[in-house]
C-alpha positions as CSV (number, residue, x, y, z in Angstrom):
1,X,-46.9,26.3,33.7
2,X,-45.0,26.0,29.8
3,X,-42.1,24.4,29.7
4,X,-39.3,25.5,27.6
5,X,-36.5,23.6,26.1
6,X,-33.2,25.1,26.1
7,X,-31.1,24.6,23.4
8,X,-27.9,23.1,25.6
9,X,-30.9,20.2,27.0
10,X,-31.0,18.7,23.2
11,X,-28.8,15.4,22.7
12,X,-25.8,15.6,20.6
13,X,-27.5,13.4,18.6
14,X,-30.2,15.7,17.8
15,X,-27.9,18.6,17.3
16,X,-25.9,16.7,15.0
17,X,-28.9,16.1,12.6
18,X,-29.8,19.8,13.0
19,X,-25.8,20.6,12.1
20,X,-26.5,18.7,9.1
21,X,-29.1,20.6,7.7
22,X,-27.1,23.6,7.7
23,X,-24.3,25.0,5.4
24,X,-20.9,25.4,7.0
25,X,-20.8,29.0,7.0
26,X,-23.7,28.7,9.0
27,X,-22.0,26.5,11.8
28,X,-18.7,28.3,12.0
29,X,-20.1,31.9,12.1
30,X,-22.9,31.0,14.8
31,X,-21.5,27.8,16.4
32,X,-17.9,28.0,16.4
33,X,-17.3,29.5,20.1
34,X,-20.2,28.9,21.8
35,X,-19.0,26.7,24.1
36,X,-16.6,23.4,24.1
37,X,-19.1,21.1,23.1
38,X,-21.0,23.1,20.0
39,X,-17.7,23.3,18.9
40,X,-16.7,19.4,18.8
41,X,-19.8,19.0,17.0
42,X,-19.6,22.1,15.0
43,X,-16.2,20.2,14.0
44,X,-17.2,16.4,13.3
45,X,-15.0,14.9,10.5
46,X,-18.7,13.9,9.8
47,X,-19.6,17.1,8.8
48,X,-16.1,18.3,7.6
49,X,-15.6,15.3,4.9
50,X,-18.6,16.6,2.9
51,X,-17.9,20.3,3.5
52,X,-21.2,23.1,1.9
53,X,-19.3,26.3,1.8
54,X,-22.8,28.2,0.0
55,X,-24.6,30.7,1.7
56,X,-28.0,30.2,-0.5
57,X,-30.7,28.5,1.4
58,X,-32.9,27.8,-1.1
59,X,-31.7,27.9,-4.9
60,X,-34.5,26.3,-6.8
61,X,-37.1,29.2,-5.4
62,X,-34.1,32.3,-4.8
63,X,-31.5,32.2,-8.0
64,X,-31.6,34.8,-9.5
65,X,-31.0,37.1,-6.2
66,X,-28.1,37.8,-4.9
67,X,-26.3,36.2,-1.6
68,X,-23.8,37.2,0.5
69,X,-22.0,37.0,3.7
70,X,-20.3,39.7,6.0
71,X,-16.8,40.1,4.7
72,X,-15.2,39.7,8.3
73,X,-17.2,36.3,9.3
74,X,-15.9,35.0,5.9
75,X,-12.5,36.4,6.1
76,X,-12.5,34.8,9.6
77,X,-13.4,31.1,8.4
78,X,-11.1,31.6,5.6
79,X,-7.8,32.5,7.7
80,X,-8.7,30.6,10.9
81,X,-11.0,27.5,10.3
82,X,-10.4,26.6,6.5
83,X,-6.2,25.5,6.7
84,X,-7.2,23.4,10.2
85,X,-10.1,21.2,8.2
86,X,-8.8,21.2,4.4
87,X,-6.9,18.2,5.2
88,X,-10.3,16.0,6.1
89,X,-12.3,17.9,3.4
90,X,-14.0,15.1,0.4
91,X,-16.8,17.1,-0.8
92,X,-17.2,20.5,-1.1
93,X,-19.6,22.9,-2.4
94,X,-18.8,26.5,-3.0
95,X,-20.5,29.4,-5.0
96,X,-18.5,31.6,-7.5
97,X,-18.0,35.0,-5.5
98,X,-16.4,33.0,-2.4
99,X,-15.0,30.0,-4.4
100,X,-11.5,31.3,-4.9
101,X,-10.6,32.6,-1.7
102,X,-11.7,29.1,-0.2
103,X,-10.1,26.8,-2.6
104,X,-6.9,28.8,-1.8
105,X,-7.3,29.0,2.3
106,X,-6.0,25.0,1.9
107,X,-4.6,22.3,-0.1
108,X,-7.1,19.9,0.0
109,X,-5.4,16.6,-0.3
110,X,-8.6,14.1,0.1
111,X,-10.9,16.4,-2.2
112,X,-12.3,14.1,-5.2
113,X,-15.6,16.0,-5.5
114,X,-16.3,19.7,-6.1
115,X,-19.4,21.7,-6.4
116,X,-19.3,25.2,-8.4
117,X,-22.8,26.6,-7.9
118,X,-24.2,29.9,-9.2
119,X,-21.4,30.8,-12.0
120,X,-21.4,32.9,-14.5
121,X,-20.3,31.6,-17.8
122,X,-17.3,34.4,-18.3
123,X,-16.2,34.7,-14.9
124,X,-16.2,30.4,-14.7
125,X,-14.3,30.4,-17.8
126,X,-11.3,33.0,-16.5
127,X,-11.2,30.5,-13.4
128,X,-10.7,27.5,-15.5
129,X,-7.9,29.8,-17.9
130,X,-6.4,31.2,-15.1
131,X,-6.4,29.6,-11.6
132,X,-3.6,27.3,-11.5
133,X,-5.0,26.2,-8.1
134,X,-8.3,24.8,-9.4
135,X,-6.5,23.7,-12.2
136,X,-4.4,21.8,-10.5
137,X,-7.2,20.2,-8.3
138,X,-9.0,19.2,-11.4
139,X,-6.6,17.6,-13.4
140,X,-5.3,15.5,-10.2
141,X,-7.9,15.1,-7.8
142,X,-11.3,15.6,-9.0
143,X,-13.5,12.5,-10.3
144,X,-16.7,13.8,-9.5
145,X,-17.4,17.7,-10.7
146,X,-20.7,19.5,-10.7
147,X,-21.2,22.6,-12.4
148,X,-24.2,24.9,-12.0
149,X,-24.3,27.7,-14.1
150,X,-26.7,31.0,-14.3
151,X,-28.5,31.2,-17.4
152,X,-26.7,33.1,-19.8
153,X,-27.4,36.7,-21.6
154,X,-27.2,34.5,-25.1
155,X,-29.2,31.7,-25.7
156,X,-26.3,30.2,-28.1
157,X,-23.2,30.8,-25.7
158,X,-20.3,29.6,-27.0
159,X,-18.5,30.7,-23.7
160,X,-20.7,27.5,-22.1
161,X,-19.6,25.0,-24.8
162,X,-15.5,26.2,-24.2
163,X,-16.6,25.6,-20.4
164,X,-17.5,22.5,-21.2
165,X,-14.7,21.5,-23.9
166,X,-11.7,22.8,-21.4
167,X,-13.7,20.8,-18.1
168,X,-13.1,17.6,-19.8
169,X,-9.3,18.6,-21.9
170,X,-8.2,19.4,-18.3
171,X,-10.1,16.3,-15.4
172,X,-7.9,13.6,-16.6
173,X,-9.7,11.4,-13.9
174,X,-13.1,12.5,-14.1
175,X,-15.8,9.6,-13.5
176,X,-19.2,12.0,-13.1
177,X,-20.1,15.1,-14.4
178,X,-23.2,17.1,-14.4
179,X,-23.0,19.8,-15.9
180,X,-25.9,22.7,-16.1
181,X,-28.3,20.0,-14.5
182,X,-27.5,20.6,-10.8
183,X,-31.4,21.8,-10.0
184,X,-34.3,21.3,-11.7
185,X,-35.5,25.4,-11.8
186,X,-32.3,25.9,-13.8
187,X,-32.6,26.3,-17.6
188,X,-29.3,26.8,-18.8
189,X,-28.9,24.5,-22.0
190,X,-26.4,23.2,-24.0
191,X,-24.9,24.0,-27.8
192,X,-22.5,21.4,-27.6
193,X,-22.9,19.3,-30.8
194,X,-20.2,20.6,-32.4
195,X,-17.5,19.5,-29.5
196,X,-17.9,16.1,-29.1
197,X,-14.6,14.4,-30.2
198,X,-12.4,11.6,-29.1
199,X,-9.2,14.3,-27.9
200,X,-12.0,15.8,-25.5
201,X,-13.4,13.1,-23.8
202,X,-11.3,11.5,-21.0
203,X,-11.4,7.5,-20.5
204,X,-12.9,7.5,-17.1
205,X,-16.0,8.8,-17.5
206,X,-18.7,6.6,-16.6
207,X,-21.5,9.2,-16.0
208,X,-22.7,12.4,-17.7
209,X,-25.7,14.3,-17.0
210,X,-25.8,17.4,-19.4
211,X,-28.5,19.6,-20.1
212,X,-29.4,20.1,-24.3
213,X,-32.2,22.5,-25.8
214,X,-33.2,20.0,-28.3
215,X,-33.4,15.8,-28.4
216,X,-31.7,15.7,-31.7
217,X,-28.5,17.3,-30.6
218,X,-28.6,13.5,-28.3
219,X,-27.6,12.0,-31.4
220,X,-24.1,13.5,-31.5
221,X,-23.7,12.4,-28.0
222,X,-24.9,8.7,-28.7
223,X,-22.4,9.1,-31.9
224,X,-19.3,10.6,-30.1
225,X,-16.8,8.7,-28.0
226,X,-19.0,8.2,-25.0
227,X,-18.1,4.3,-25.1
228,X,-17.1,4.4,-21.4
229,X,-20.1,5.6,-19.9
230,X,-22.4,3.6,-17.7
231,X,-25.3,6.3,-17.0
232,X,-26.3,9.3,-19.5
233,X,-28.8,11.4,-18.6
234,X,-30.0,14.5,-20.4
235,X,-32.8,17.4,-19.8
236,X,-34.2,18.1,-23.2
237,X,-36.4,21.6,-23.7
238,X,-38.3,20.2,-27.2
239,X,-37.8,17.2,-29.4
240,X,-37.0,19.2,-32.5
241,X,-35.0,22.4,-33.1
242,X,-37.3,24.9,-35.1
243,X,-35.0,25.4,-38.1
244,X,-36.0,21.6,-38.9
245,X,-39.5,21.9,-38.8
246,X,-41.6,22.4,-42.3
247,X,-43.6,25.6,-42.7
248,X,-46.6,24.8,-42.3
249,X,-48.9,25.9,-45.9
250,X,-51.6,28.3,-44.5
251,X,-53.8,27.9,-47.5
């Protein structure tokens, strides 16, 4: 005779750990009404505080595809769940498409750390322009900022490099920033040799980890006003850029 295990048997604790594995979209679209005691633990300040609002699974294998989420379900979490949590909210993780109709569902107050995964360099660049909400967040709240970007249509974006420029003019308190170096299938790298100056860099920052196509361009980093950090690390693609390489003499 098999035994089978129903899901309402499992210990909290279990559940919990499985909760943790997911995404948040994943909880409150599946979990949410179930019954009284999925939701306490679909609702944990636990799991709240550190909040993963992406619906990709798997980004290092799955990219370049697109993801999405039915409009209603997100609409839902957005107008029903989103304002009752934002107030215990610390972390949170969000992907372009969904990342300004979240960011607006609440204000956030205990949000130092934000997540912007799978942006394109134009679209990320209007946000930063012309969102006064995540403006706002960053130049008050924000000390820890990771930025994943999609690999651009030009090698040499200078779109990437004003991204980068107007991310530190505006985090007045930033301590960490990884920029372009959120997961290691990603190879979106920096021209940003030209932007390292004093006015750009703010005070705080103690950690950088940057992504650059050649070592040599590590030189204007180790040059510029980085006197504050503690930790720099830096994804290199080659050790030399080709335009300062010799020919080499067939003959």
């Amino acid at each position: 005779m098999t035994n089978y295990l129903n899901i309402l048997d499992i210990p909290d604790e279990i559940l919990f750990l499985i909760f943790q594995r997911l995404n948040a979209v994943e909880v409150f679209s599946s979990l949410e009404d179930v019954n009284q005691r999925f939701h306490r633990l679909a609702f944990d300040p636990l799991l709240i505080r550190d909040l993963n609002m992406t619906t990709i699974t798997n980004i290092n294998s799955f990219y370049d595809q697109n993801f999405s989420i039915d409009s209603n379900v997100f609409s839902r979490i957005c107008k029903n769940i989103l304002p009752q949590i934002h107030s215990q909210v610390r972390k949170l993780t969000v992907e372009q498409d969904s990342m300004k109709a979240i960011l607006h569902a609440g204000t956030y107050p205990q949000l130092y750390s934000l997540s912007l995964i799978n942006c394109e360099e134009e679209i990320l660049y209007q946000y930063l322009t012309e969102d006064f909400i995540l403006r706002d967040l960053l130049t008050k709240q924000i000390t820890h900022l990771n930025i994943d970007m999609k690999m651009p249509e030009e090698s040499d974006s200078e779109t990437i490099s004003k991204i980068f420029q107007l991310i530190l003019s505006l985090c007045k308190n930033l301590i960490s920033l990884n920029f372009c170096d959120v997961y290691l299938t990603r190879s979106c790298f920096n021209h940003l040799h030209y932007l390292f100056q004093e006015s750009y860099m703010p005070s705080s920052l103690n950690k950088l980890k940057i992504n650059l196509p050649v070592l040599t361009y590590c030189l204007y980093l180790l040059d510029g006003p980085l006197v504050s950090l503690s930790t720099l690390i830096i994804n290199v693609t080659s050790i030399f850029h080709p335009e300062m390489l010799e020919p080499i003499d067939p003959t």
